[in-house]
C-alpha positions in Angstrom: 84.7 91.2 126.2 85.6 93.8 123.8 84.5 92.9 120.4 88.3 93.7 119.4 89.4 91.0 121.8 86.9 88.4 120.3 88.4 85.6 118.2 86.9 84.1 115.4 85.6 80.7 115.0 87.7 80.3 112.2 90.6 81.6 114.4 89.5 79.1 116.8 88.9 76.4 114.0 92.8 76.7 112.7 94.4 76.8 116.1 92.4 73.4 116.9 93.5 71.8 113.9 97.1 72.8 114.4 97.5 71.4 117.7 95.4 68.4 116.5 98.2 67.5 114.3 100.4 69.3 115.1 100.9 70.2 111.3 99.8 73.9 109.6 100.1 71.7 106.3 97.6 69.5 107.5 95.6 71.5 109.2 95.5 73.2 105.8 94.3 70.5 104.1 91.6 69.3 106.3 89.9 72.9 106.8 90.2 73.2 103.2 92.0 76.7 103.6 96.2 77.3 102.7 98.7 77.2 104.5 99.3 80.6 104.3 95.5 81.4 105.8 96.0 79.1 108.5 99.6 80.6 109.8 97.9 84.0 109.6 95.3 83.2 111.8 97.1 81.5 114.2 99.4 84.5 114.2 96.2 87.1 114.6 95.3 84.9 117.5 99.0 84.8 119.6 99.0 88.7 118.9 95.4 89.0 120.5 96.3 86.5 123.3 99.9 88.2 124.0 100.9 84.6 124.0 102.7 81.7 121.8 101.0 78.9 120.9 103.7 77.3 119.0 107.1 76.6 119.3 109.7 74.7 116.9 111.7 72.2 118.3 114.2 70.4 116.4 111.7 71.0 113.3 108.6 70.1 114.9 105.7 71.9 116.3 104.9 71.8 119.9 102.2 73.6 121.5 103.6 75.7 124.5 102.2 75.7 128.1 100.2 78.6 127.2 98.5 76.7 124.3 97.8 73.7 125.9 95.8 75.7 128.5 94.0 77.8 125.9 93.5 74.1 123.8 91.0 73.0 126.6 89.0 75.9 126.3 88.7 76.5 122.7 87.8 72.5 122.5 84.8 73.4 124.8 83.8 76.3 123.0 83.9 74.7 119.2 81.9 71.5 121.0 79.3 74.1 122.1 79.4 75.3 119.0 78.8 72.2 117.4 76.3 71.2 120.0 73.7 74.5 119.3 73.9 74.2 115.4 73.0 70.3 115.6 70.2 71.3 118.4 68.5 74.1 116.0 69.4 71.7 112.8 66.7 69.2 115.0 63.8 71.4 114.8 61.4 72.4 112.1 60.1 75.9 111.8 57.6 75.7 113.7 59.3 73.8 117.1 59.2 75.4 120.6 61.5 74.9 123.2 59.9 74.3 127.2 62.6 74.5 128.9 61.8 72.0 132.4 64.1 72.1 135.4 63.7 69.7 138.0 65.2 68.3 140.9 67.7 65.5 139.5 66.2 62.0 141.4 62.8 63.5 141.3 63.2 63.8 137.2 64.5 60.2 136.9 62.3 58.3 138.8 59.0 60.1 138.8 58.5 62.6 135.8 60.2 61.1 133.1 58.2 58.0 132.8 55.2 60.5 132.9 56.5 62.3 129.5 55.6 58.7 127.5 53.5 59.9 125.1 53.9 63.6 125.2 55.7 64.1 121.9 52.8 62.2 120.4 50.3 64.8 121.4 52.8 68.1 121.2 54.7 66.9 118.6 56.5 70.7 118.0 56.9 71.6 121.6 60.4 69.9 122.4 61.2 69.5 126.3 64.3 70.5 127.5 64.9 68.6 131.1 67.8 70.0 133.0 68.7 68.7 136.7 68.5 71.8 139.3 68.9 71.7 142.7 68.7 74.8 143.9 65.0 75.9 143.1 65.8 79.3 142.0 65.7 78.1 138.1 62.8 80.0 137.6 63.2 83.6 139.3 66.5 83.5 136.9 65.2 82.8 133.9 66.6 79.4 133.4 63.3 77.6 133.1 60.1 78.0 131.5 58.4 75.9 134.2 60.0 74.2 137.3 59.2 71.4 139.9 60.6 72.0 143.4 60.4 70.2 146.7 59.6 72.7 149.6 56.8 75.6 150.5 54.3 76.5 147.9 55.0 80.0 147.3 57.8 81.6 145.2 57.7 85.4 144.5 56.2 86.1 140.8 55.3 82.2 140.5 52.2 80.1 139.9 52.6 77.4 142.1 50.5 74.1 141.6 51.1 71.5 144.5 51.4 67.6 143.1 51.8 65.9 146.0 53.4 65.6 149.4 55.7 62.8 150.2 57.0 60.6 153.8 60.3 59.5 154.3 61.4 55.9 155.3 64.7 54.3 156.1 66.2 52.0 153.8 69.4 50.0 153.7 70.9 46.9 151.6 69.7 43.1 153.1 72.8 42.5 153.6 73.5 45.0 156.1 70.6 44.2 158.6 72.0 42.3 161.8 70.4 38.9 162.3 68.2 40.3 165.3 65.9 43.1 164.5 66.5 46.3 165.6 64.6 47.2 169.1 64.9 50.8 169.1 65.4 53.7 166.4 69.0 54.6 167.7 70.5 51.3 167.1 70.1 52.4 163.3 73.4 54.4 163.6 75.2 51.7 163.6 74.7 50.9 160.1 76.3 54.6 159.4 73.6 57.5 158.4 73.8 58.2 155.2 73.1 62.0 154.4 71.6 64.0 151.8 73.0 67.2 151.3 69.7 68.9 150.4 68.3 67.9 154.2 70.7 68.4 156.3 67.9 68.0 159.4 66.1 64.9 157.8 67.9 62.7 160.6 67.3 64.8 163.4 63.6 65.1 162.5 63.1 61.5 162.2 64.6 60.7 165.5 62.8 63.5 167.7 59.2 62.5 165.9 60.1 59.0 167.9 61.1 61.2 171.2 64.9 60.0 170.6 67.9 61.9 170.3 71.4 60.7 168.9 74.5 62.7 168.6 75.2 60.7 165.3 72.1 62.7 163.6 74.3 64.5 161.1 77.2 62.6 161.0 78.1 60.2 158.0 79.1 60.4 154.3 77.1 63.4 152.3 75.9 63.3 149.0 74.7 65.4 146.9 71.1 63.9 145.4 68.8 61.3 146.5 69.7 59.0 143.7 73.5 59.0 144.7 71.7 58.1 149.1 69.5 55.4 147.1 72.9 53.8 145.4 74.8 54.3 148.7 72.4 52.2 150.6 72.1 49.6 147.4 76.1 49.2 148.0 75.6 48.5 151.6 77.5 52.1 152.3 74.7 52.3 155.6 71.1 53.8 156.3 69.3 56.1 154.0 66.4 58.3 155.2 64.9 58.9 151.8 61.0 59.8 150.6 59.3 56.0 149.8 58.3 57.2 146.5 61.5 57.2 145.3 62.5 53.7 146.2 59.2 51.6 145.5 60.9 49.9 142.8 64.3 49.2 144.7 61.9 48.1 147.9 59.7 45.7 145.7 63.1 43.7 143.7 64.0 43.2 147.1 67.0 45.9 147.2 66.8 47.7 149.8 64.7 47.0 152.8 62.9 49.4 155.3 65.0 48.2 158.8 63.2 50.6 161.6 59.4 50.6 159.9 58.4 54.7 161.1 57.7 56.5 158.2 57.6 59.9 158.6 55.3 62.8 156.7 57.3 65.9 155.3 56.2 69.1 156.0 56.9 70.4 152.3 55.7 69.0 149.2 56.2 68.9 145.1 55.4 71.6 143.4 55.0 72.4 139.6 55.7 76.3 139.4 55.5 78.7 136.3 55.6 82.4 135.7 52.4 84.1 136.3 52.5 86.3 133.5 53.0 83.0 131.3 49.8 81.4 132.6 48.6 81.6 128.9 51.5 80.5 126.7 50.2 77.8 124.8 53.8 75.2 125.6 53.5 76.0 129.1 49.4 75.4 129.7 49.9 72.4 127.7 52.7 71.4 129.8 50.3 71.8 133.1 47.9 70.3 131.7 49.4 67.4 130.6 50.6 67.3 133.9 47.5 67.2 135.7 46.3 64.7 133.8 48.9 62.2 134.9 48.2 63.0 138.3 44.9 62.1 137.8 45.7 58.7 136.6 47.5 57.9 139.9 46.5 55.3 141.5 44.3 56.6 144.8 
């Protein structure tokens, strides 16, 4: 965008208040400006947009179509605004940011309890976790280091491998049928439950037993494994899910394990960082702190 064609944030900041009230005098009085500054900006900004904001009826203000569309977006925008000032208003001078993307289940149930403590030791290195399921967070610059599920190679990438996983089935109590199951197949009668990011895990599991279904890859999708794990908690069918991820659920007595063949994946987790930031000081600390949680794993 043309710097021309960029509004202000005091532009922005009038308009808000405005259609907040619905009230220039208002607006006036809470942004501490007059009346007069306030109309002008909210006139600078309908000449920019080509657009009313504002239109009188019967002696009152209403916002017009137009505004009410551009309302949601300036609302974002001042949040955001809000959002970075408060995030650098957090940090002394010397704070650094490691920016951490992992896949969102994986985050929740395995690497965040492993961050107790960390601020202790690194208290000016703040971690910034975002959810990514697509592990291509790296290559675009969107992470500082990254843990992926899959092959341990990514172009430009020092890739550590953590561990490797195997994948059981799991559904509620309440859905097992009183006699136990005497073959794999009979499991589609619960309903498979399928993850988006493995579309084959189904098929895989079935042909490592020498079976085939024509159910493999039908049933609801979801997105993450956490929304399969809830799924299967609700009683929605079957989940095909990697055991670490439901120890907890399996030991309360949530979810059970109905056809007991659990079966290895060929990938594993990986903790990946560029190579030419091998010696930043946030992101060695980071693997090595890392590491030494793995090491504390019970064999």
């Amino acid at each position: 965008m043309l710097k021309r064609h960029m509004p202000s944030i005091t532009a922005l900041q009038c308009f808000e208040a405005v259609a907040r009230h619905l009230s220039f005098t208002r607006a006036s009085e809470e942004l501490a400006l007059t009346q007069s500054a306030v109309s002008k900006q909210v006139a600078q900004l309908e000449e920019l947009l080509q657009h009313l904001l504002f239109r009188r009826v019967r002696r009152r203000l209403q916002l017009t179509p137009a505004g009410s569309l551009y309302l949601t977006e300036v609302r974002k925008i001042l949040a955001q605004v809000e959002m970075s000032t408060h995030y650098m208003l957090s940090y002394g001078g010397d704070t650094e940011v490691l920016r951490v993307a992992t896949p969102p289940t994986f985050g929740a149930r395995w690497l965040i309890p492993r961050l107790k403590g960390w601020r202790l030791r690194h208290p000016n290195i703040h971690l910034d976790l975002r959810n990514e399921l697509e592990p291509n967070a790296l290559a675009q610059g969107r992470s500082d280091v990254a843990f992926y599920f899959g092959q341990g190679a990514q172009p430009g990438a020092e890739c550590i491998r953590l561990f490797g996983e195997e994948v059981v089935p799991v559904c509620a109590p309440g859905a097992m049928p009183e006699r136990p199951f005497s073959e794999p197949t009979q499991l589609t009668d619960l309903v498979l439950l399928q993850n988006a990011t493995r579309p084959e895990a189904w098929h895989e599991w079935f042909q490592s037993q020498g079976r085939h279904t024509e159910h493999s890859y039908h049933g609801p999708r979801f997105d993450t494994s956490y929304m399969c794990i809830r799924a299967a908690q609700a009683g929605c069918g079957v989940a095909l899910l990697p055991r670490f991820l439901v120890e907890e659920e399996l030991a309360e007595g949530k979810l059970v394990i109905p056809w007991d063949h659990p079966l290895p994946s060929r990938n594993a987790y990986y903790l990946a960082y560029p190579e030419h930031a091998a010696e930043v000081p946030k992101v060695r600390d980071f693997v090595r702190w890392m590491l030494e949680q793995l090491d504390r794993e019970p064999l």
